[in-house]
C-alpha positions in Angstrom: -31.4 -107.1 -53.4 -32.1 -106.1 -57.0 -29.8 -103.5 -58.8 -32.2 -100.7 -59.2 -32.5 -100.4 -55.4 -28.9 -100.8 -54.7 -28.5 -98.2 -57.8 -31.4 -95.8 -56.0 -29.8 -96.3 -52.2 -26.1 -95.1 -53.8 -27.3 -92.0 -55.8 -29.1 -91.2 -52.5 -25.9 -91.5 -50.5 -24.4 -89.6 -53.1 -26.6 -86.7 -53.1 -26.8 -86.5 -49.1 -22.8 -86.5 -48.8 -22.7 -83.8 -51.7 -25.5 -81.6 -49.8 -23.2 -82.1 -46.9 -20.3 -80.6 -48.7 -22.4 -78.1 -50.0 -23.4 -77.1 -46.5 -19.3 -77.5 -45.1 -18.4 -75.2 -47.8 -20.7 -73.1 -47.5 -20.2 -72.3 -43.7 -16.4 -72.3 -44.3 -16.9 -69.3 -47.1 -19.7 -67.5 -44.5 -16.5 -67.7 -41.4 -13.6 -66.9 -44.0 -15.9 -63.4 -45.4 -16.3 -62.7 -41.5 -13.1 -63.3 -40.7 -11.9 -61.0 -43.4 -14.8 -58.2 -42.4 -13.0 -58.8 -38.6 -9.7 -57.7 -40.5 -11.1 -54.9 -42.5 -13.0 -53.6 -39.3 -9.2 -53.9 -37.0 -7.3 -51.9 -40.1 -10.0 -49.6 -40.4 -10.1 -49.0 -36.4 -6.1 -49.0 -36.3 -6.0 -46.4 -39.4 -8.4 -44.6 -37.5 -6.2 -44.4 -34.2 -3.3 -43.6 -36.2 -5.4 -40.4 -38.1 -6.7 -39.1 -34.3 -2.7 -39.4 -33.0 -1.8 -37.7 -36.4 -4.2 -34.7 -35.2 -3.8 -34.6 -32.2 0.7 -34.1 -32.8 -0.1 -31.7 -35.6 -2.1 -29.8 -33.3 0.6 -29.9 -30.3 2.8 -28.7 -32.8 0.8 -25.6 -33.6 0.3 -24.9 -30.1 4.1 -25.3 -29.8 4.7 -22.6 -32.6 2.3 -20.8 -31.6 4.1 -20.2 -27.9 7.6 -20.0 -29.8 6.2 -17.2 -31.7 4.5 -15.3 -28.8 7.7 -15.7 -27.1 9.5 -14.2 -30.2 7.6 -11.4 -29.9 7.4 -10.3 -26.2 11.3 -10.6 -26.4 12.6 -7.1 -26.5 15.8 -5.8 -27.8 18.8 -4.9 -25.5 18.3 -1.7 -26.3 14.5 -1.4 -24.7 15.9 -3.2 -21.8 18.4 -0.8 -21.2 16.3 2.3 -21.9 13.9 1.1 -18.9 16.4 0.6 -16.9 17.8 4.0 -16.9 14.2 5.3 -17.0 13.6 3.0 -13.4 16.9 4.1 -12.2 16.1 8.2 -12.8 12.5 7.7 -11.1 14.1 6.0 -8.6 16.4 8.7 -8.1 14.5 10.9 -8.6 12.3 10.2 -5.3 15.4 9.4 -3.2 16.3 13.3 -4.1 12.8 14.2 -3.3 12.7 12.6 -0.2 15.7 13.9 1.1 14.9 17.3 0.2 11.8 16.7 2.1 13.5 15.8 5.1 16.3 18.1 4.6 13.9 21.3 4.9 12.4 19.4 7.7 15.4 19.1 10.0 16.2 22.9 9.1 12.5 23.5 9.9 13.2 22.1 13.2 16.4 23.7 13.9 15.2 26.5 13.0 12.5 26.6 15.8 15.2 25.1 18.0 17.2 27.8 17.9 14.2 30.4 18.1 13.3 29.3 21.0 16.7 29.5 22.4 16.9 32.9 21.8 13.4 33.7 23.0 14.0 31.9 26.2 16.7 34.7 26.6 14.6 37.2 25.4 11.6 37.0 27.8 13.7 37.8 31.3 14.1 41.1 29.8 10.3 40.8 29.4 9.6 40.1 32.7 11.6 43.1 34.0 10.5 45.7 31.6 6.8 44.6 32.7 8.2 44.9 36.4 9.6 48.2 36.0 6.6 49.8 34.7 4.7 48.2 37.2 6.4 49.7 40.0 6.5 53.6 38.5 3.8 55.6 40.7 1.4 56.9 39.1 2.0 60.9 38.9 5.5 60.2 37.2 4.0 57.7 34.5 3.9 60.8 32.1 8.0 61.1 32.5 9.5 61.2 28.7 11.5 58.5 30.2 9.3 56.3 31.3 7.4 56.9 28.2 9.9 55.7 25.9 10.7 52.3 27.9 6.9 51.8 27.7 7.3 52.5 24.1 10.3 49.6 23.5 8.7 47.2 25.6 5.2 47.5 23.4 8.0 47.2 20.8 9.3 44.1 21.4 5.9 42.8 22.4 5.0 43.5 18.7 7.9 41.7 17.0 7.6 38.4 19.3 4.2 38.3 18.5 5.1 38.7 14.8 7.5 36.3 15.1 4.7 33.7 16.1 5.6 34.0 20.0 2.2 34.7 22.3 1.3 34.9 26.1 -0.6 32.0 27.0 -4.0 33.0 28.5 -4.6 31.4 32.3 -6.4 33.5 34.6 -10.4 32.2 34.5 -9.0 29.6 32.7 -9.2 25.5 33.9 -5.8 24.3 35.3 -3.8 22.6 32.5 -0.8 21.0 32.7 0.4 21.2 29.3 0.1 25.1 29.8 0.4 25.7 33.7 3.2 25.2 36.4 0.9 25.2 39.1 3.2 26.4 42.5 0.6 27.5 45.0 -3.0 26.6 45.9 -5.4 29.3 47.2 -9.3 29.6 48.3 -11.5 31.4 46.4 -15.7 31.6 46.7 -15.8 33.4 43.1 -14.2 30.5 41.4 -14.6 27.0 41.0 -12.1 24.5 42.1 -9.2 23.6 39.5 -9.4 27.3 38.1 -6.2 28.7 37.8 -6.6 32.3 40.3 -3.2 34.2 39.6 -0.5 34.6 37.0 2.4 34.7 39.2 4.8 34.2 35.7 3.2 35.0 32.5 4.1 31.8 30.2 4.6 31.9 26.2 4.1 29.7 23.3 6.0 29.8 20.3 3.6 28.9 17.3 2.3 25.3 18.6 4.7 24.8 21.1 5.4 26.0 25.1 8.3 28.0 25.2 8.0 28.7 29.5 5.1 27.4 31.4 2.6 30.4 33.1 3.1 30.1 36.8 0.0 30.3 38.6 -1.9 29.8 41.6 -5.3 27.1 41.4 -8.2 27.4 43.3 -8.4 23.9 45.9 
């Protein structure tokens, strides 16, 4: 073979091993400056973690602060505490001592009308026979000073019961009520309708809302 084509056939070895080279080093620099962007993009990313976790304490730690100093502040002073718990104790006491005076004047209430009635109880008897009494003077002697003046005391006493809050209860006419009448008898009657009370036999009383003595009557069958 002559030298100038051995000579050409070398340089052109030469020149395709040195493009290789050139091509080798140039895909080794292209991996190694991504390589390096991979690392820039990870520290980046990781700085950026680390700046969101930074926030994200600082705020929990104003949130935190924030609560400490609320609590600071709706803490009172022993003094506070102990003026509203005098002032709750005095209410309270206050409406116990209402309360019982409530009921106190209640129960007197009540034993007041207790004993009123006792003594009413008593009183009408003598009622009954001063109404009697009259009943049976005749009639030319009802003009005797006498018998004027016990018509005169028994009006009188009639006066102050009924001041007192005592009244006759009203039956004749009247329908049959057992809350009011102590029915004894049963009678016929054409003028009346059945269950109507006929006669007062005993005239009964109330005391203000309540029956002192039952009127005892007669009721038409």
């Amino acid at each position: 073979m002559p030298e100038n084509i051995k000579k050409e056939t070398i340089d052109n070895e030469t020149a395709e091993n040195k493009a290789e080279e050139i091509e080798i080093e140039g895909a080794d620099e292209e991996s190694t400056q991504a390589a390096e962007e991979a690392k820039d993009t990870d520290v980046n990313e990781t700085e950026s973690d680390d700046d969101a976790l930074a926030d994200a304490d600082a705020k929990a730690d104003d949130k935190s602060d924030e609560k400490k100093g609320l609590f600071k502040k709706k803490k009172k002073d022993k003094k506070d505490e102990q003026i509203e718990e005098l002032n709750d104790r005095l209410k309270r006491q206050m409406a116990e001592f209402e309360n019982f005076r409530k009921r106190s004047e209640k129960e007197k209430s009540q034993m007041f009308d207790m004993g009123a009635k006792t003594i009413i109880e008593k009183i009408l008897p003598v009622i009954d026979n001063f109404e009697r009494g009259l009943a049976a003077v005749p009639d030319d002697k009802k003009d005797d000073p006498f018998i004027t003046g016990m018509d005169k005391v028994y009006k009188q006493m009639l006066t102050e019961l009924d001041a007192a809050g005592v009244k006759p209860i009203e039956c004749v006419g009247q329908e049959f009520d057992p809350d009011f009448h102590n029915a004894v008898m049963q009678v016929e009657n054409d003028e009346l309708e059945s269950g109507t009370v006929a006669q007062e036999l005993q005239k009964g009383y109330m005391y203000k809302d309540s029956v002192v003595r039952h009127s005892m009557v007669s009721v038409v069958q």
